[in-house]
N, C-alpha and C positions, 0 to 999 in steps of 0.2 A: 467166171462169175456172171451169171445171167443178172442179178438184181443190178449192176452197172449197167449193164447195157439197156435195159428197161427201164433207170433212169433217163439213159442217154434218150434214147426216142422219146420220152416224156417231154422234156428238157428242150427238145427240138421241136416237138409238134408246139409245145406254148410259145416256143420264142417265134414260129409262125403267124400264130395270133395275134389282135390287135387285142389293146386294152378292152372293150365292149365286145367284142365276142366272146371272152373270156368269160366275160358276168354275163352271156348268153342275152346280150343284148346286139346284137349285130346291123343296127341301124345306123348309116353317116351321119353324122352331125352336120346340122347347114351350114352354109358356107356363108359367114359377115358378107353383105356388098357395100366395098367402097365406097366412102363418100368423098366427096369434094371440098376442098379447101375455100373457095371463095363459091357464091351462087354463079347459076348462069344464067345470061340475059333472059331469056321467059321463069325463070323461076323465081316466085313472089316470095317475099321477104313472110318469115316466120318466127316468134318471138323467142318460141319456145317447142318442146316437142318431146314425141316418143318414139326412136329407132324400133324395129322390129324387135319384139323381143316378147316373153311370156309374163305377164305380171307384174312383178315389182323391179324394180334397178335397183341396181347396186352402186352406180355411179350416175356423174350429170356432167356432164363439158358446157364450162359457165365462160363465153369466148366471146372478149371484146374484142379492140383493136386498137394497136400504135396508134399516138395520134400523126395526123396526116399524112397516113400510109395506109394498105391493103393489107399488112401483116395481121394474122391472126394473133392473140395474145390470150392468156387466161389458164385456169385452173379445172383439171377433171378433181371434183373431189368425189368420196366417197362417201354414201348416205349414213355407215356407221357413224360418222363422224361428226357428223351434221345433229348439234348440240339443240339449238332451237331457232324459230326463222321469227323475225320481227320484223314490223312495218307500222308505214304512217303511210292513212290511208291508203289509197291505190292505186301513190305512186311513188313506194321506195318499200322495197324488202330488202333486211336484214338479214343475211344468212352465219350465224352466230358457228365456228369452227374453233377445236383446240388451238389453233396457233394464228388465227385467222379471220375476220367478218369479212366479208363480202356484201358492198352496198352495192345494189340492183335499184336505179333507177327512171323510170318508163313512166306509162299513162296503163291504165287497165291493167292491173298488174292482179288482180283479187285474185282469175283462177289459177294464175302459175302459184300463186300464195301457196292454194287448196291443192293442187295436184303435188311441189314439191313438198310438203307434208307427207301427201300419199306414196310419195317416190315413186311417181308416173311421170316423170320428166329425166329423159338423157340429154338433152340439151336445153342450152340458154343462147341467146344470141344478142350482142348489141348489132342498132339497124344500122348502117353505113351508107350515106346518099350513094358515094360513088362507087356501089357494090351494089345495088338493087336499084334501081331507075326508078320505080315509086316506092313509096310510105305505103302501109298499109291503111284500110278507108279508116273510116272515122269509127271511133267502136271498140278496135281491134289492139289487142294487147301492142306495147310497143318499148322495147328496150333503148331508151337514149342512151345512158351511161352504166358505165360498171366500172368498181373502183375497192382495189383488194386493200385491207389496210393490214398490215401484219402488227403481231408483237415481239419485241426484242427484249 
């Protein structure tokens, strides 16, 4: 029966392909770089940010800290879900979540307001003296605290 066998070599040349060659797109995808758990001594503290990426996020890692430890603590949430963001003046946003607010509270806090709106922020940072050697200057957005309250 040749139509077996003509599957067979079918069946073999596709399972040598990768997903995206298959849709004749045969380009690697990049490759994530690692980031770092805590900063390192030359690198200045950042309130907020955008990992490489195209466009819009779909998520934002909102990461305090234990208190008087180094451990990282916090919530990646996802922007679906991200119901509506409230604030008083600018310094405390509201980030209003099905099961969840998130108080965000700093100094200059307006444009992380406006870009987490636009969902151009993958991260959030509280600033931690004994994690970054200065504050950022005068001016400059600044995450004190971050405080999840759940509901039960």
């Amino acid at each position: 029966m040749t139509g077996s066998r003509d599957f067979e070599r079918t069946a073999d040349a596709v399972a040598t392909q990768t997903f995206t060659q298959r849709l004749g797109r045969g380009q690697p995808l990049p490759q994530a770089t690692p980031t770092k758990e805590l900063a390192a001594d030359n690198e200045a503290y950042r309130a907020y940010g955008a990992l490489a990426a195209e466009g819009i996020a779909e998520t934002c890692d909102i990461q305090g800290w234990l208190e008087n430890t180094q451990i990282a603590t916090g919530l990646e949430i996802q922007y679906r879900f991200l119901m509506q963001i409230g604030y008083v003046g600018e310094e405390q946003l509201k980030l209003f979540l099905p099961d969840c607010i998130i108080v965000i509270d700093g100094m200059h806090l307006r444009e992380l307001r406006k870009r987490l709106a636009r969902r151009q922020v993958t991260f959030v940072k509280q600033f931690l003296p004994h994690v970054w050697k200065s504050a950022p200057p005068k001016g400059e957005p600044i995450v004190e605290k971050i405080t999840i309250v759940r509901f039960e």
